[in-house]
C-alpha positions as CSV (number, residue, x, y, z in Angstrom):
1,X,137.4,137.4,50.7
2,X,133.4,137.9,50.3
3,X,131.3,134.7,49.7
4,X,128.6,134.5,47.6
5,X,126.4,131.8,46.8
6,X,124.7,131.7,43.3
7,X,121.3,129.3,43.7
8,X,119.4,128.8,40.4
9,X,117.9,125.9,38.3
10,X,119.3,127.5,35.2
11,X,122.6,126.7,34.1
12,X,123.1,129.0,32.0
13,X,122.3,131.8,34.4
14,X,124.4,130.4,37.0
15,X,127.1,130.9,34.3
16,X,126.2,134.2,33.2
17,X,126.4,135.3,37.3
18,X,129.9,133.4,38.0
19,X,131.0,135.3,34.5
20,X,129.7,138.8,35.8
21,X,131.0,138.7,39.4
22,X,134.1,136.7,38.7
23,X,137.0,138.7,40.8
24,X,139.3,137.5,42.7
25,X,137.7,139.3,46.0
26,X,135.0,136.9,45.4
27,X,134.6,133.0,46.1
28,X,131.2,132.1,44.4
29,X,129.7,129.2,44.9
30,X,126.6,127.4,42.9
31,X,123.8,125.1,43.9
32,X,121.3,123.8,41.0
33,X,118.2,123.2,43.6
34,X,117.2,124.4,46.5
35,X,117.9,121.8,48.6
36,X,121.7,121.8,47.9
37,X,121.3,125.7,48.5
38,X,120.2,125.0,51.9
39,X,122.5,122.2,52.7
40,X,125.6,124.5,51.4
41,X,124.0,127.5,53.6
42,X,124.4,125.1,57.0
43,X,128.4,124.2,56.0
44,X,129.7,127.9,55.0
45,X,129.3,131.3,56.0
46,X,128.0,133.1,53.1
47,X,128.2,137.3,52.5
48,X,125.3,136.9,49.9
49,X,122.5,134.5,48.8
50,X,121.6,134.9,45.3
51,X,117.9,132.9,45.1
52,X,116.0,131.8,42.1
53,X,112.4,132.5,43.2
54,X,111.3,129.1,41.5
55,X,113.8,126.6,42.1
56,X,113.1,122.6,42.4
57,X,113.0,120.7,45.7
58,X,112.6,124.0,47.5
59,X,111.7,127.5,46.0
60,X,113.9,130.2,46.4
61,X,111.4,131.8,49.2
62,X,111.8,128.5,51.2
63,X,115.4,128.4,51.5
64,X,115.0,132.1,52.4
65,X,112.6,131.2,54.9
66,X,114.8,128.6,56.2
67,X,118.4,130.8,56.8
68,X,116.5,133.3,58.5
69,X,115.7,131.0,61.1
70,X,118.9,129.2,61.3
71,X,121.4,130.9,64.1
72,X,124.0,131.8,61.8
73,X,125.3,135.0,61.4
74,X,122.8,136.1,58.4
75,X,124.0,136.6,55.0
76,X,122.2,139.5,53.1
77,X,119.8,137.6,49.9
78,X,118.7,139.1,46.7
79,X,116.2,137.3,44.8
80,X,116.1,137.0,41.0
81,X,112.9,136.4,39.7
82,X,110.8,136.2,37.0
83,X,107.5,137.0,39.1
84,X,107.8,140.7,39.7
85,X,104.6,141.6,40.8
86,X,104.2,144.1,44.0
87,X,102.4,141.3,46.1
88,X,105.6,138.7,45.3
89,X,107.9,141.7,46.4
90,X,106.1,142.0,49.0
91,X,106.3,138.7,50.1
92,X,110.5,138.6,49.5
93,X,111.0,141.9,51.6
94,X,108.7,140.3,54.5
95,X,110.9,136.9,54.6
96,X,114.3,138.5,54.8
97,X,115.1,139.3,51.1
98,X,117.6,142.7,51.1
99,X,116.9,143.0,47.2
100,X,115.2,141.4,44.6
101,X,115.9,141.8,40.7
102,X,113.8,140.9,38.4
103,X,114.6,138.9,35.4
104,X,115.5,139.0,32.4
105,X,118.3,141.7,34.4
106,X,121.5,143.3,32.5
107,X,124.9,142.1,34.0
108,X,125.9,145.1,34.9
109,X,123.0,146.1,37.3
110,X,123.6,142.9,38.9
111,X,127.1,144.0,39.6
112,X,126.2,147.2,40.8
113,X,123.5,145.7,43.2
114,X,126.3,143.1,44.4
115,X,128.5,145.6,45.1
116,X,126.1,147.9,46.7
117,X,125.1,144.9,49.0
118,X,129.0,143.8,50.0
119,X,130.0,147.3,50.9
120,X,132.7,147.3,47.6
């Protein structure tokens, strides 16, 4: 079973992922800031990160920051963001990010990019 963890401020976008990728291949997890990403991140062995760019406590760039230094075996992240500018890609791809999608995003590219980046 793949695990995913869904990091995001929003609520209602946490909902709207968990209702998109809900399958029963999947165990999703949430986190509302990044600081409960990051302390979920040291507990479990995640597949995929999903990261809110702009999260409280810690940005999504931080706790991206932060895994790639930990010595865990390295989950692949996409970012969703609302700052889609080259020099912000830029800056995910150099930290670690596999893929970043920029919001507002349709539910079914989501699900195409998570299964693209699990191997389904």
């Amino acid at each position: 079973m793949k695990k995913i963890l869904i990091a995001d401020d929003e609520e209602v976008l946490r909902m709207l992922i968990v209702d998109t990728l809900e399958e029963d291949h999947l165990q999703l997890d949430e986190a509302e800031d990044g600081i409960e990403a990051l302390s979920l991140i040291k507990k479990e062995q995640y597949d995929l990160l999903i990261l809110d760019y702009m999260m409280p406590e810690k940005s999504g760039i931080e706790v991206l920051m932060e895994t790639r230094k930990l010595a865990i075996p390295q989950p692949k992240v996409l970012m969703l963001t609302a700052k889609s500018q080259q020099k912000d890609q830029d800056e995910m791809y150099k930290e670690g990010a596999n893929y970043f999608l920029a919001k507002p995003f349709s539910p079914i590219e989501l699900l195409s990019i998570v299964e693209d980046m699990l191997g389904d």
